[in-house]
C-alpha positions as CSV (number, residue, x, y, z in Angstrom):
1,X,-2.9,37.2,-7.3
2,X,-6.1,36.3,-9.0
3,X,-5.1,33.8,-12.0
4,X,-7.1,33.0,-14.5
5,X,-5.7,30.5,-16.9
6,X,-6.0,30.1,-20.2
7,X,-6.9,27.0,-21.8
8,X,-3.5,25.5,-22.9
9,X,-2.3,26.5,-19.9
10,X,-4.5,24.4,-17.7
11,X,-3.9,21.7,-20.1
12,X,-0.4,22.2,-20.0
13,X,-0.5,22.2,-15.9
14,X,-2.5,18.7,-15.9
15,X,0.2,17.1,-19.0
16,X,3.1,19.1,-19.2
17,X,4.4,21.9,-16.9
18,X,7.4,22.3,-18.7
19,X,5.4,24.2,-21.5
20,X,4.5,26.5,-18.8
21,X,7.1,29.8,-17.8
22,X,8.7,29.6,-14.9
23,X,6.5,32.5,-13.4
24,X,3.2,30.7,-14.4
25,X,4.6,27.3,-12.5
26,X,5.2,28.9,-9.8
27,X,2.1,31.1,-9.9
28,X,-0.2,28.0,-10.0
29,X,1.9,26.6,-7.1
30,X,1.7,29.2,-4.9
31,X,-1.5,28.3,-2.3
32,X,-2.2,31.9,-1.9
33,X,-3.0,32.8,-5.0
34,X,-6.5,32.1,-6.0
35,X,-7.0,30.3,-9.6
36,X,-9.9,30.5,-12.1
37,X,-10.7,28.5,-15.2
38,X,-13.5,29.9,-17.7
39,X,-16.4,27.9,-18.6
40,X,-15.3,29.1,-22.0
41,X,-12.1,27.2,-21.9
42,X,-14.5,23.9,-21.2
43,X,-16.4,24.8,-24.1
44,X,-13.3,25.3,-26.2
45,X,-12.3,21.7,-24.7
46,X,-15.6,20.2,-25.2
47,X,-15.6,21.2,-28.8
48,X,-11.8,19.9,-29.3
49,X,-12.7,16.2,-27.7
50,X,-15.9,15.7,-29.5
51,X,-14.2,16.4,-33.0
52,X,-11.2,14.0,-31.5
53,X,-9.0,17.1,-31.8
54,X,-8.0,16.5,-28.3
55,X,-7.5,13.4,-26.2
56,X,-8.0,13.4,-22.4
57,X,-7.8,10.3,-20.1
58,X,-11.3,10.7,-18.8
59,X,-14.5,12.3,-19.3
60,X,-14.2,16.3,-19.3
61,X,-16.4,16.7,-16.5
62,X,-15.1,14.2,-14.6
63,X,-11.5,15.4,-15.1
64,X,-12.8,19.2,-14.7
65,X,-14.6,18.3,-11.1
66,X,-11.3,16.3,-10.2
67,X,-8.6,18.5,-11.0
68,X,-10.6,22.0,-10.0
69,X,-11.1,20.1,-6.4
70,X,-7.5,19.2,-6.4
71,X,-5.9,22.7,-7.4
72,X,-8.9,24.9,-5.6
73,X,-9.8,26.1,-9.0
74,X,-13.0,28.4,-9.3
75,X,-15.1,28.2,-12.3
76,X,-15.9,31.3,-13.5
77,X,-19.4,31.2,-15.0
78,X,-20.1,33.5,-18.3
79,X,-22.3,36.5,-17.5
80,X,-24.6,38.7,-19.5
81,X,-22.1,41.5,-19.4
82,X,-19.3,39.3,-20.4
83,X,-20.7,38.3,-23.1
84,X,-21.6,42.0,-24.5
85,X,-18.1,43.3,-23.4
86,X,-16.8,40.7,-25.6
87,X,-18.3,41.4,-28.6
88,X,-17.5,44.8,-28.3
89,X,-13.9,43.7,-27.9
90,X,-11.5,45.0,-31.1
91,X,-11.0,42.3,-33.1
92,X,-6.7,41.7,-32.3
93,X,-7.9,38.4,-31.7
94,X,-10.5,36.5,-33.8
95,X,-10.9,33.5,-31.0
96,X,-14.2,33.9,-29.5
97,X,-12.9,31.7,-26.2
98,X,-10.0,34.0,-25.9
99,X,-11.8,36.6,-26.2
100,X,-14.0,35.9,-23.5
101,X,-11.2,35.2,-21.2
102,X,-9.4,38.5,-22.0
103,X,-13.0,40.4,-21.3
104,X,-13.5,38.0,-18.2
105,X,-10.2,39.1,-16.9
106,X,-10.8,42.7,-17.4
107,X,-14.3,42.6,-16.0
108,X,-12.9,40.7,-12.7
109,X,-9.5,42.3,-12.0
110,X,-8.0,38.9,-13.2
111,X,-4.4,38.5,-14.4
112,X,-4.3,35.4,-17.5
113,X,-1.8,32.7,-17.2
114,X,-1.3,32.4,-21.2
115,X,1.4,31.8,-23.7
116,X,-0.8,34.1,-27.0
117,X,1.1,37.0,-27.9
118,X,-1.5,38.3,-29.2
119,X,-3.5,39.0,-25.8
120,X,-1.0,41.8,-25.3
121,X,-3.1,43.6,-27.8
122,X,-5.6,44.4,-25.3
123,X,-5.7,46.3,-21.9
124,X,-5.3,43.2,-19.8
125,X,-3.0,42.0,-17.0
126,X,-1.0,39.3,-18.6
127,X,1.5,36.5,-17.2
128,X,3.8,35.0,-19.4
């Protein structure tokens, strides 16, 4: 499977893996599947830390180059065509970063590790 995860989700992998389903635990586990992580999640993170929203125990591109060496985690760049599929998205969800992930899933064959209901809106492949 080709998993990208959303933001809380790779947040909750690096803190807490008991906010994470059972399926999405053992999803990230498994070696063979391969994981993503969206620039726009490290925008959305970026934004979070430098209005102290969010705390994280080093700086975020440290702890991004660490932890995406550690778990084999591809970045997954934004792209013209993203960017136009996603404002072309309907509007279920207002979150510009989600909706970038959603329309970088689609684009890529991805299925999203994620815990928003609201993603189910859209014709996407979903774990939950």
């Amino acid at each position: 499977m080709k998993l990208l995860l959303d933001t809380c989700c790779w947040l909750w992998w690096l803190s807490d893996t008991s906010k994470l389903s059972e399926r999405q635990l053992k999803a990230i586990i498994n070696r063979e599947n391969q994981l993503f992580l969206s620039v726009a999640s490290l925008w959305e993170l970026s934004i979070k830390v430098n209005h102290n929203k969010l705390t994280i125990p080093q700086p975020l591109n440290k702890l991004v180059e660490r932890e995406c060496r550690i778990d084999n985690i591809t970045i997954l760049d934004i792209q013209a065509d993203h960017a136009i599929q996603a404002g072309n998205l309907v509007l279920h969800h207002k979150d510009p970063f989600d909706r970038m992930i959603i329309t970088q899933a689609t684009i890529k064959n991805l299925t999203i590790a994620t815990s928003d209901l609201v993603f189910q809106k859209y014709d996407v492949s979903i774990l939950f």
